[in-house]
C-alpha positions as CSV (number, residue, x, y, z in Angstrom):
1,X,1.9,0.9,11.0
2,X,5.3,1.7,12.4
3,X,8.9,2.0,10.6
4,X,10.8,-1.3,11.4
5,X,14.0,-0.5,13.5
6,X,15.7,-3.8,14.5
7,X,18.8,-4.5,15.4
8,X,20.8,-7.1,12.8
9,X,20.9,-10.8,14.4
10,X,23.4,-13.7,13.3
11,X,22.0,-15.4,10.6
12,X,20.7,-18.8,11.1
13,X,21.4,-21.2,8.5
14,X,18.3,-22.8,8.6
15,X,17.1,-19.8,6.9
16,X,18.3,-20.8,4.0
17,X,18.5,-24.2,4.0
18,X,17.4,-26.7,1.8
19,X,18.1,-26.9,-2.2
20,X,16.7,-24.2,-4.4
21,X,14.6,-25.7,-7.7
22,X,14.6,-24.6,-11.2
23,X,11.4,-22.5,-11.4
24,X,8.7,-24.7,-12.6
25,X,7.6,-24.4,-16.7
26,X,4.1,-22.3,-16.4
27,X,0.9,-24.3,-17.7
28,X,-1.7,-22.4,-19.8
29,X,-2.9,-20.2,-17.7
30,X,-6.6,-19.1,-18.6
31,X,-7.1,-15.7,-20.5
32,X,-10.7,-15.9,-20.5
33,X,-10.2,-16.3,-16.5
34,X,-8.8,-13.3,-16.2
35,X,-10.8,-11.3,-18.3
36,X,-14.3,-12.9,-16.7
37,X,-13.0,-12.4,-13.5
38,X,-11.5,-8.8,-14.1
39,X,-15.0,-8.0,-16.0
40,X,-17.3,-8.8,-13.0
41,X,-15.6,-7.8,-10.3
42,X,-14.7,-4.3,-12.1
43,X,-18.8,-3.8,-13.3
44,X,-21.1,-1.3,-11.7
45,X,-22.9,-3.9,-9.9
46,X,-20.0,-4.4,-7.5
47,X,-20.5,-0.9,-6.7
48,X,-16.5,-0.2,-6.8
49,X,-15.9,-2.7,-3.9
50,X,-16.1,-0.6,-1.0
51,X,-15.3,-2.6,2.7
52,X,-18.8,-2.6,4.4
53,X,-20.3,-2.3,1.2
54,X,-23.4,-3.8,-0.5
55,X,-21.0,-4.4,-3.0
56,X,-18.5,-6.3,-0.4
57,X,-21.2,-8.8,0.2
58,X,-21.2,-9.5,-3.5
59,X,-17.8,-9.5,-4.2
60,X,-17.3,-12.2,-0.9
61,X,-19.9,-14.5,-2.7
62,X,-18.1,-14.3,-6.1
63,X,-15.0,-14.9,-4.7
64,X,-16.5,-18.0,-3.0
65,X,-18.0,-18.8,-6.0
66,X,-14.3,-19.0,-7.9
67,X,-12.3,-20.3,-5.6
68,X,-14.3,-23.2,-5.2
69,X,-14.6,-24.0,-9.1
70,X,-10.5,-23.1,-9.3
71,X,-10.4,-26.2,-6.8
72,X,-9.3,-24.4,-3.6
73,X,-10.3,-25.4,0.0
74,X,-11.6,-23.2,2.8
75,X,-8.5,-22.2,4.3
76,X,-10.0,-20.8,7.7
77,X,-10.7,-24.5,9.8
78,X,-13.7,-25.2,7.3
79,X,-14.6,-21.5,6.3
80,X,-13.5,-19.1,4.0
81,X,-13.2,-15.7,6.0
82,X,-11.6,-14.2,8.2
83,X,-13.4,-11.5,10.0
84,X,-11.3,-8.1,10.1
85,X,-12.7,-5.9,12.5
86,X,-13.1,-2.2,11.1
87,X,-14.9,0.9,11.8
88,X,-16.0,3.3,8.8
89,X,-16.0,6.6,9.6
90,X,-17.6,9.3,7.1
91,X,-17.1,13.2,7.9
92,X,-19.9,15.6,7.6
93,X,-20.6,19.0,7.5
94,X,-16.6,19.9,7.5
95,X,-16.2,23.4,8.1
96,X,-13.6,25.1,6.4
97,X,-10.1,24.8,7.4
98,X,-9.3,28.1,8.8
99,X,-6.0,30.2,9.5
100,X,-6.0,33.1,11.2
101,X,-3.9,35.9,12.5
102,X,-1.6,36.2,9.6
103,X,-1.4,38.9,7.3
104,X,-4.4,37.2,5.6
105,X,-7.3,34.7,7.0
106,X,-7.5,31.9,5.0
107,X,-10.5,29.6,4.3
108,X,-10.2,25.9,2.5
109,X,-13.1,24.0,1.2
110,X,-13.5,20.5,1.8
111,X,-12.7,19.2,-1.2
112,X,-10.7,21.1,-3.9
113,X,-8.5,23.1,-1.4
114,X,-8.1,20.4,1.6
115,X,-9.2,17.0,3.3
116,X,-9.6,16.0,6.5
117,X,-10.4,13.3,8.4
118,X,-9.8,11.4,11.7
119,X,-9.2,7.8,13.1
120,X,-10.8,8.9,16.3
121,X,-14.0,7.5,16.8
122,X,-15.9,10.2,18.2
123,X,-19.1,11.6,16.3
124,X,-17.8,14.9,16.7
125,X,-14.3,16.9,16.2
126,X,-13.5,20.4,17.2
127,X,-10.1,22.0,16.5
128,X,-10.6,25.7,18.0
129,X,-7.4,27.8,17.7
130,X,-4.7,25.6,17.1
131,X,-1.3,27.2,17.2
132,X,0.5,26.3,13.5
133,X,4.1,24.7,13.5
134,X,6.3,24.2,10.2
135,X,7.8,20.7,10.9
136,X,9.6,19.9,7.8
137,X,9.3,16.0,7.3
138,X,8.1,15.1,10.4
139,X,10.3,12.5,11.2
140,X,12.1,11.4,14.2
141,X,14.8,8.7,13.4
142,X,17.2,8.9,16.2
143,X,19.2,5.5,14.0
144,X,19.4,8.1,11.5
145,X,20.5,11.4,13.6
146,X,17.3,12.9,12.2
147,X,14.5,14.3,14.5
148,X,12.2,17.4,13.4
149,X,11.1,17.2,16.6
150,X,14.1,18.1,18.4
151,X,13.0,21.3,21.0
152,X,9.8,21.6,20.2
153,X,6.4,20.9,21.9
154,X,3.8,20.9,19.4
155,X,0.8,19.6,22.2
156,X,-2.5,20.9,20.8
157,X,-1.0,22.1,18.1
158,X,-1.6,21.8,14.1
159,X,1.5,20.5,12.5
160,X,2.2,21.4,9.0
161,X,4.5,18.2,7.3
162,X,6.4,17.8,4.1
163,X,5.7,14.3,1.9
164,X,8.4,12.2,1.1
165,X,12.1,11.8,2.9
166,X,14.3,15.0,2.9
167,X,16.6,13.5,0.4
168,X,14.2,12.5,-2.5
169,X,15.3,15.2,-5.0
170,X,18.7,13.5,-4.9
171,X,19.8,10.9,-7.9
172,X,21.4,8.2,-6.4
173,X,20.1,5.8,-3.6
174,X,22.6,6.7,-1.1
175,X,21.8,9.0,1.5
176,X,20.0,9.3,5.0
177,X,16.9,7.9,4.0
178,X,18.5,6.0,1.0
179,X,18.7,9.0,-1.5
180,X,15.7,8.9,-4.0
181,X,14.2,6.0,-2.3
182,X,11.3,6.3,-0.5
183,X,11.7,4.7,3.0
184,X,8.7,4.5,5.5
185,X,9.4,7.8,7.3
186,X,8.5,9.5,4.3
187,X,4.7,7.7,4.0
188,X,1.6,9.9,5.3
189,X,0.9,7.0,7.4
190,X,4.0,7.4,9.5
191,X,4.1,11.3,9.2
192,X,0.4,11.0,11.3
193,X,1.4,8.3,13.6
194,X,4.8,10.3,14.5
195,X,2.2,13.7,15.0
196,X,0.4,11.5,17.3
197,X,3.3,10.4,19.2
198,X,4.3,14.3,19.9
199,X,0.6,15.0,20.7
200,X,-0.4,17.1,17.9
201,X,-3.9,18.3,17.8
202,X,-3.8,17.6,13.7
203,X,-1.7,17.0,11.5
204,X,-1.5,18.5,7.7
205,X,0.6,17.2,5.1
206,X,1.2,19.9,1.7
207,X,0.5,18.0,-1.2
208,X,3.0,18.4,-3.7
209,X,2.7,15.9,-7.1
210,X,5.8,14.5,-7.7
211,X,6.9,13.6,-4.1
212,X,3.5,12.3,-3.3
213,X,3.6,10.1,-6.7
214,X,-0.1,11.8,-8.0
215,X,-1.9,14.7,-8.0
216,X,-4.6,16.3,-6.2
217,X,-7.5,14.6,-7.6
218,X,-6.4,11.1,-6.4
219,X,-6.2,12.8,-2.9
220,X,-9.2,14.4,-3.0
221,X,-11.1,11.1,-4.1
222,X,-9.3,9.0,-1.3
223,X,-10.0,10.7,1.3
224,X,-13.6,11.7,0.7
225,X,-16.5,9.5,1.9
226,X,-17.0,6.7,4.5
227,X,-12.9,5.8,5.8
228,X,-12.1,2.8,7.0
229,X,-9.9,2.0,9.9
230,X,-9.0,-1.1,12.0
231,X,-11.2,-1.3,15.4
232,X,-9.3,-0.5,18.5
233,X,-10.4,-1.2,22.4
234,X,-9.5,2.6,22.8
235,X,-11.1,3.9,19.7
236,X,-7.5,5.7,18.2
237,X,-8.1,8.6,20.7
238,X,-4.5,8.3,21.0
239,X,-4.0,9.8,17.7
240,X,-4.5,13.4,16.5
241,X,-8.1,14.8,16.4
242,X,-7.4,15.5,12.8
243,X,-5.1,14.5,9.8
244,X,-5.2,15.7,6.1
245,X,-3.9,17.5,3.4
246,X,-3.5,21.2,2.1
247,X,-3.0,22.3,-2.0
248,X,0.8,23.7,-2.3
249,X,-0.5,27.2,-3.3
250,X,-2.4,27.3,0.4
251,X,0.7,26.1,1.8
252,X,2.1,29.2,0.9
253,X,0.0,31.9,1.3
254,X,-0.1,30.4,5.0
255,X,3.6,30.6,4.8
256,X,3.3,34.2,3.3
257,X,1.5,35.3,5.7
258,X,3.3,34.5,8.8
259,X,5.9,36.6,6.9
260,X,8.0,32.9,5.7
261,X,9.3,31.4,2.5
262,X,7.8,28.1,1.9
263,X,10.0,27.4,-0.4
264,X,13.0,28.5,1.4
265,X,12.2,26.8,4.4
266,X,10.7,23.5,2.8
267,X,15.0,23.5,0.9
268,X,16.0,24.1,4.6
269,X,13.9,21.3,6.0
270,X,16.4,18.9,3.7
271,X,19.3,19.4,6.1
272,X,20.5,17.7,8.9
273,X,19.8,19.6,12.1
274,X,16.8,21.7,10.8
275,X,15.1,23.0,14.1
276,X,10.8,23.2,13.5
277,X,9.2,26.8,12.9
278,X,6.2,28.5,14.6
279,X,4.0,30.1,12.4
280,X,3.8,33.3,14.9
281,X,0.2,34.2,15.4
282,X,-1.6,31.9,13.4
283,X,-3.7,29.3,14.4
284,X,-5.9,26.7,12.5
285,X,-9.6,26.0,13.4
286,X,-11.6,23.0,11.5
287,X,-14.7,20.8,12.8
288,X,-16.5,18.1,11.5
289,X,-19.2,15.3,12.4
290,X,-18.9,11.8,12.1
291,X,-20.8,8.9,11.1
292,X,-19.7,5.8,12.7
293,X,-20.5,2.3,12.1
294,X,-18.4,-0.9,13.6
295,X,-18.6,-3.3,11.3
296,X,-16.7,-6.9,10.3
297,X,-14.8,-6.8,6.6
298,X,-13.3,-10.4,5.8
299,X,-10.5,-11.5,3.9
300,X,-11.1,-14.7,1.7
301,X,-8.6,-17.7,1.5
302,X,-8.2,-20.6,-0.1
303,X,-5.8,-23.2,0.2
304,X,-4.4,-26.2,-1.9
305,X,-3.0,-28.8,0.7
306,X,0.5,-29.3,0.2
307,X,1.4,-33.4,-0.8
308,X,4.8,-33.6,1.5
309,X,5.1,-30.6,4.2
310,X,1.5,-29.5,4.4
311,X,2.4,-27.3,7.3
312,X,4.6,-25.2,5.3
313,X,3.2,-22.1,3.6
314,X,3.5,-20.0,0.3
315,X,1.1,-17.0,-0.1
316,X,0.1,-15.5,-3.3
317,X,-2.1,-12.0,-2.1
318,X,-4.3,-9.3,-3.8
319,X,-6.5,-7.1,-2.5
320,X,-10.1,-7.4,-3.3
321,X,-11.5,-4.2,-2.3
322,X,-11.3,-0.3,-4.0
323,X,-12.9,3.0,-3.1
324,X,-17.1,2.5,-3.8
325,X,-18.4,5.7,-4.7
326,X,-16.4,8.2,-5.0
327,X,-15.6,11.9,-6.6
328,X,-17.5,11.7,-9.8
329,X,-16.2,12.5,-13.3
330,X,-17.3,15.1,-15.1
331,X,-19.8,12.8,-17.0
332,X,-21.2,11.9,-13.3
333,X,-19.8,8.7,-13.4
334,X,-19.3,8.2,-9.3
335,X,-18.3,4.5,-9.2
336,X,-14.2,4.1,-8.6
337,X,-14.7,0.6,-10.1
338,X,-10.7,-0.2,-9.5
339,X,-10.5,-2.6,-12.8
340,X,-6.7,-2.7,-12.6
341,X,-6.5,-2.1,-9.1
342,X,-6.9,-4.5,-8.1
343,X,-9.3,-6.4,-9.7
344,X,-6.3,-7.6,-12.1
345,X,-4.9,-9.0,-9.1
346,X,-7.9,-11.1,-7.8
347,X,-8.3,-12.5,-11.1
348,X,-4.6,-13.2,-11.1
349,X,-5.8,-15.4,-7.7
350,X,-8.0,-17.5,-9.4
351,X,-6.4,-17.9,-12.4
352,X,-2.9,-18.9,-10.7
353,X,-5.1,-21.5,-8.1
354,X,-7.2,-22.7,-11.3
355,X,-3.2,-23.6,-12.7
356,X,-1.8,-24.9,-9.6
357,X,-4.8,-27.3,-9.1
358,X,-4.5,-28.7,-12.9
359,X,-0.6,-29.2,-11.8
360,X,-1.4,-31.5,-8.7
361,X,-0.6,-30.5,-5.2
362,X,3.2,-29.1,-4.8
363,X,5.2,-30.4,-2.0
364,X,4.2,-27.3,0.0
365,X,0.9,-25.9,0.9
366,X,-0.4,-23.4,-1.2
367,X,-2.4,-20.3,0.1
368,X,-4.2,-17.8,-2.1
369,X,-5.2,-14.7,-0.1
370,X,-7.8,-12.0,-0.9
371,X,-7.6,-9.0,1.7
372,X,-9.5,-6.9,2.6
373,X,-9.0,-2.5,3.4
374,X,-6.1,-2.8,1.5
375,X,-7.0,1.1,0.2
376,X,-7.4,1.8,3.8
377,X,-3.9,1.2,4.7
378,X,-3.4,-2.7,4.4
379,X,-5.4,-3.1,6.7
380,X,-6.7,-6.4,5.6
381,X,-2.7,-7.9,5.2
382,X,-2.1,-6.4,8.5
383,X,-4.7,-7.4,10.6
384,X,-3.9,-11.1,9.1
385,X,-0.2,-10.5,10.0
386,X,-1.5,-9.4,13.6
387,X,-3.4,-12.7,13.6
388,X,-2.6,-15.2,11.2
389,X,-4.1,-18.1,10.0
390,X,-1.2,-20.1,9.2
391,X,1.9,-19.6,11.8
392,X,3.9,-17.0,9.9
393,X,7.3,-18.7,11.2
394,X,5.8,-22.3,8.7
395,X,5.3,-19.3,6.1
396,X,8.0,-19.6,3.5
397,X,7.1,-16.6,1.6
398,X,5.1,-15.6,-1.5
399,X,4.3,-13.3,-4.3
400,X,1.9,-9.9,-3.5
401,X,0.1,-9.1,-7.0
402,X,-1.7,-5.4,-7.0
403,X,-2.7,-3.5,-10.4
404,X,-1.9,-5.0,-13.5
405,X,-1.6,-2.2,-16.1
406,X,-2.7,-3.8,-19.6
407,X,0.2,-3.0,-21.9
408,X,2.4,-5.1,-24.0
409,X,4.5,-7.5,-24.3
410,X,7.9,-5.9,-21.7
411,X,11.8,-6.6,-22.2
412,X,11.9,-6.3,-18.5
413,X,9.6,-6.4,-15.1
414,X,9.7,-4.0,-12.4
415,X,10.8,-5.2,-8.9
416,X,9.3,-3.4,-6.3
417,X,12.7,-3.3,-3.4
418,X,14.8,-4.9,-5.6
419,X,17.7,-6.4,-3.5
420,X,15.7,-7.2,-0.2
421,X,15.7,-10.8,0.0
422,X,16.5,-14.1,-1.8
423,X,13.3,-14.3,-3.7
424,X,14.4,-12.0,-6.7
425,X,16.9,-14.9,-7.8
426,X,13.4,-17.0,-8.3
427,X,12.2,-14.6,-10.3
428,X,15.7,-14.0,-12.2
429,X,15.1,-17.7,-13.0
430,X,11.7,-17.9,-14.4
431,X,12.4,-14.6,-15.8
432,X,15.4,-15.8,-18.1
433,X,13.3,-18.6,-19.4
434,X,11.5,-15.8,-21.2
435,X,14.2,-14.0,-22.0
436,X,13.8,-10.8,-19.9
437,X,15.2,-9.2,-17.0
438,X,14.3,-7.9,-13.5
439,X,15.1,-3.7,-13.2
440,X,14.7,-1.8,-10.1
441,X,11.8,0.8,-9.6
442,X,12.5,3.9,-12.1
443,X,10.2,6.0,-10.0
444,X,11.8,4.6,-5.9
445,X,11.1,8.1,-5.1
446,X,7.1,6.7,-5.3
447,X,7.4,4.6,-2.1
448,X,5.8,1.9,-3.7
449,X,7.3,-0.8,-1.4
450,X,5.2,0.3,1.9
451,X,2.1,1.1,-0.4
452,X,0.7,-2.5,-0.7
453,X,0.3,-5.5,1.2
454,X,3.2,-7.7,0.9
455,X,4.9,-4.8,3.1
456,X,2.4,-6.2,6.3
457,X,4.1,-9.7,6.0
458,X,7.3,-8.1,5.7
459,X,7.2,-6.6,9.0
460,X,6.9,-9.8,10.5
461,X,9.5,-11.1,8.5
462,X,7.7,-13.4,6.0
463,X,10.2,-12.5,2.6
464,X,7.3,-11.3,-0.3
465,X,8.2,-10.1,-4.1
466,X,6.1,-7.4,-5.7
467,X,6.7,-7.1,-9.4
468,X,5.0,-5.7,-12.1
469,X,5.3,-5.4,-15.9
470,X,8.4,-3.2,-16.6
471,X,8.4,-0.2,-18.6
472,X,11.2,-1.3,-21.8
473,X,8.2,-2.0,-24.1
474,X,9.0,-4.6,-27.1
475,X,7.0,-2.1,-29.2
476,X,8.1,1.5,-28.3
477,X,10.6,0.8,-25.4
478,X,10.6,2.9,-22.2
479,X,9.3,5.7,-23.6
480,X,6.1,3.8,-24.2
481,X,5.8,2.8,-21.1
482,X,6.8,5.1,-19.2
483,X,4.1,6.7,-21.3
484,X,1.4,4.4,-20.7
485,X,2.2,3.7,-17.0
486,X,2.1,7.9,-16.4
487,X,-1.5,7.6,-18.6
488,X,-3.1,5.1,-15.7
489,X,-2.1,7.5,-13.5
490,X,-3.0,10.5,-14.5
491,X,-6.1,9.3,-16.2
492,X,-7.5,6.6,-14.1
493,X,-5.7,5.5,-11.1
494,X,-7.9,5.7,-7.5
495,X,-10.3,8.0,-10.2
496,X,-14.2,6.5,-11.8
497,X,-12.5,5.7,-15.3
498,X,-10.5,3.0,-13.8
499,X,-12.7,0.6,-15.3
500,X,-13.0,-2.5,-18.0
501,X,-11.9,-2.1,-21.5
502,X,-12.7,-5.5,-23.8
503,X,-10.4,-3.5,-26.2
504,X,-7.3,-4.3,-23.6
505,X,-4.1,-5.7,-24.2
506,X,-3.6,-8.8,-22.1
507,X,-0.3,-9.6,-24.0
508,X,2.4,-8.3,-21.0
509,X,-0.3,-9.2,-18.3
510,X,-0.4,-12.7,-19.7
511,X,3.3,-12.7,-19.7
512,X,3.8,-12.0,-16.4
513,X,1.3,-14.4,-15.0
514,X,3.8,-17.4,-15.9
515,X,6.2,-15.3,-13.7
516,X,4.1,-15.0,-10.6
517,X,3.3,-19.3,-11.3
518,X,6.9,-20.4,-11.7
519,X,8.1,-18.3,-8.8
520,X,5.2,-19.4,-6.6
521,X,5.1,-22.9,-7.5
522,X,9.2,-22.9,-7.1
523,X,8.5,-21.5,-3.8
524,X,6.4,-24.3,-3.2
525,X,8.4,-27.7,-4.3
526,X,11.7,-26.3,-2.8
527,X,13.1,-27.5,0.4
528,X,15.0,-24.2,1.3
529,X,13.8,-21.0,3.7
530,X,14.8,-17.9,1.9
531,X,15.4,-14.7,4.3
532,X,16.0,-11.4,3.4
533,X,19.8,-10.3,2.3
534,X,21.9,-9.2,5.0
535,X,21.6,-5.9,6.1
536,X,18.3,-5.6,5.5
537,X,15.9,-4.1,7.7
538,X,13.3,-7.6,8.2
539,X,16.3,-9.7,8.7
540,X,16.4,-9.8,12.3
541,X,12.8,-10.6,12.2
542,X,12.7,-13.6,9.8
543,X,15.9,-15.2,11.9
544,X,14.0,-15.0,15.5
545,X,11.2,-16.4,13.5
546,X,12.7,-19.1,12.2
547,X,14.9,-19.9,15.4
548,X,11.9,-19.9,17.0
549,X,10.3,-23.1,14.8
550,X,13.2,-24.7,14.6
């Protein structure tokens, strides 16, 4: 994926055109669906859900199995996949990752001092003496004046990158790259495609908690194990041999031992104009092998024919697929069985196309979208963006669902990029039918926006919301939830305890589920185009889009 730089277009008016509808009143939507679905899809037989994966082939036949009772039809010219291309790549036998020529050698497990992997696929990597560069964020952003780049070469080289934007300490949201909100320079995925582009040899981001939005442990249990990544006619050798991560207290004995500050120079790296460091003398050696296999994931979709403009689109998406095995627990538990994420969000699917169906068809089609790779870097939303189904110009928008936390009943839901387009006021709508309001992000800092799959539609323009239960708990307020949101976290998220409870709390889940209906359905009877707000960075996009159909 690449940051979205696009110059701002006149706004067409047939963006927008067309009467916006009250949001539709929400049927009963089915508890027991969600719970059923949630259950199965989160049990050990599913094997965690991994792309490739015995437990792929299951969860394809379930999903099959549901859509078709929920009343869907195939949504692919008769069938219900589409293939998405991927290669799994699993390292093995990874050397430590080694830096020498300080003032002490260091040596870093696999494991519980670094990661690494690659999106090269080769079956072997060798990184032999790789001069080290400190390159603060590793951004270039000339529409920003920003460029960590500037006057360096780092060709062959191991590049040692900050997480996050330079200016996410700071309160507000106004700044170079929008204060404490995260923009997409500050994801790992574009700190690796920007090493690429300058040619390093790898690429090695510090991991520090609170900028990276969790600890070590949900690192570590990404990144171990079989990787997926989209196939490529050149196989990604145009992108570093290596790419990982290093614990902070590494970070800085390699720092140390160069005779540098980490800490100094990581509050340097925050300024405009900061000019990258050598690490004089050291270098950074790592090999691994690979296992390849090519091999075809698939997205599932379903579709309920629109009565009046059939060939006009709304989307509802979740992922369907987690981690498989994984780091096991300390019980030896090594199934990441990803029960709230996401398979919260497929139920969601079937529950919402099971409501939708008992409503009668809405004047506009509706499409209910399963992805694939979605832990892998979207790659299931963004292979579908790359290739879609339904012409993404007829594609009105839609609502992205991805891990329902079970908590109660909320004052409040959390918008993830608040303010983008014109869909918040149909949620602002449905939401003050119940009562409650829409608050932005408490946590922007998190990045949340680029770290699910409604952000692959929105780079081709398609408007999506992503919201979630908010924090402002009717029992306990936001300390509760703050609370409880920190708990999945810490406790469960991407880890082998995010699994099924029957003791959980569907009360706020359940709430929110008329929410995602009423917008969706809204979205679906209305005549009108919504677009992004002006300003914003996918507006240019959406207006060539839609100038385009016109």
């Amino acid at each position: 994926m690449r940051p979205m730089i696009a110059a701002l277009l006149l706004p067409l008016a047939a963006c927008t055109a067309g009467d916006k509808p009250e949001t539709a009143s929400a049927p009963d939507i089915s508890l027991e669906t969600m719970k059923d679905v949630t259950r199965t899809l989160a049990s050990d037989d599913f094997e965690g859900r991994a792309p490739g994966s015995a437990g792929e082939e299951k969860t394809l036949a379930y999903l099959v199995e549901q859509f078709q009772a929920a009343g869907l039809q195939p949504g692919n010219d008769g069938s219900w996949f589409q293939d998405v291309p991927l290669v799994e790549i699993n390292a093995k036998n990874v050397s430590p990752l080694t830096f020498t020529g300080g003032s002490e050698d260091l040596s870093l497990e696999y494991g519980p001092d670094m990661v690494v992997s690659t999106y090269r696929v080769t079956p072997r990597i060798d990184i032999e003496n790789s001069d080290v560069v400190f390159v603060g964020y590793g951004i270039n952003a000339p529409e920003r004046g920003w460029n960590d780049y500037e006057g360096v070469d780092v060709t062959g080289k191991t590049v040692i990158i900050l997480v996050n934007d330079p200016d996410w300490e700071t309160q507000g949201l106004d700044g170079t790259f929008n204060g404490r909100a995260m923009t997409y320079y500050g994801r790992w995925t574009y700190k690796y495609e920007e090493a690429a582009r300058q040619g390093a040899a790898a690429a090695i981001i510090v991991h520090q908690t609170e900028p990276a939005a969790y600890g070590w442990n949900v690192v570590q249990s990404s990144w171990s194990g079989p990787q997926q990544v989209a196939d490529a006619e050149n196989g990604h050798m145009d992108q570093s041999k290596a790419d990982g991560w290093i614990q902070l207290e590494y970070a800085k004995k390699l720092f140390a031992g160069a005779g540098l500050n980490f800490d100094e120079l990581a509050q340097a790296a925050k300024q405009p104009g900061f000019e990258a460091v050598p690490l004089e003398g050291v270098q950074a050696s790592v090999s691994f092998d690979n296992e390849i296999r090519k091999h075809s994931s698939k997205n599932v979709i379903g579709i309920l024919p629109g009565s009046e403009r059939p060939d006009e689109y709304v989307l509802y998406t979740a992922h369907w697929d987690h981690l498989g095995h994984c780091e096991a627990a300390p019980d030896g538990d090594d199934i990441c069985n990803g029960a709230v994420d996401n398979a919260t969000g497929v139920a969601s699917l079937v529950a919402l196309a099971q409501a939708n169906k008992e409503a009668g068809p809405a004047a506009r089609s509706q499409v209910f979208l399963a992805v694939t790779a979605e832990e892998s870097g979207l790659l299931g939303s963004a292979y579908y963006g790359d290739n879609p189904v339904f012409p993404l110009s007829q594609t009105v928008g839609g609502v992205n669902i991805d891990a329902l936390v079970p908590m109660g009943p909320s004052r409040n839901v959390t918008v993830v990029g608040k303010g983008k387009s014109e869909l918040d006021s149909y949620l602002e709508e449905a939401l003050a039918a119940q009562g409650r309001v829409a608050s932005a992000e408490p946590t922007p800092e998190k990045g949340y926006y680029y770290r699910s799959d409604h952000f692959s539609f929105a780079k081709h323009g398609v408007p999506m919301i992503y919201f979630e239960g908010g924090e402002d708990l009717v029992e306990g307020g936001e300390e509760a939830g703050a609370a409880a949101a920190q708990d999945y976290t810490d406790n469960r998220y991407h880890g082998p305890k995010d699994e099924y409870s029957e003791d959980w709390d569907w009360s706020g889940i359940m709430e929110n589920e008329a929410l995602y209906y009423r917008v969706g359905r809204a979205l679906a009877e209305t005549d009108a185009w919504p677009n992004w707000v002006e300003g914003d960075e996918f507006r240019a996009i959406r207006d060539e889009s839609r100038a385009e159909a016109e």
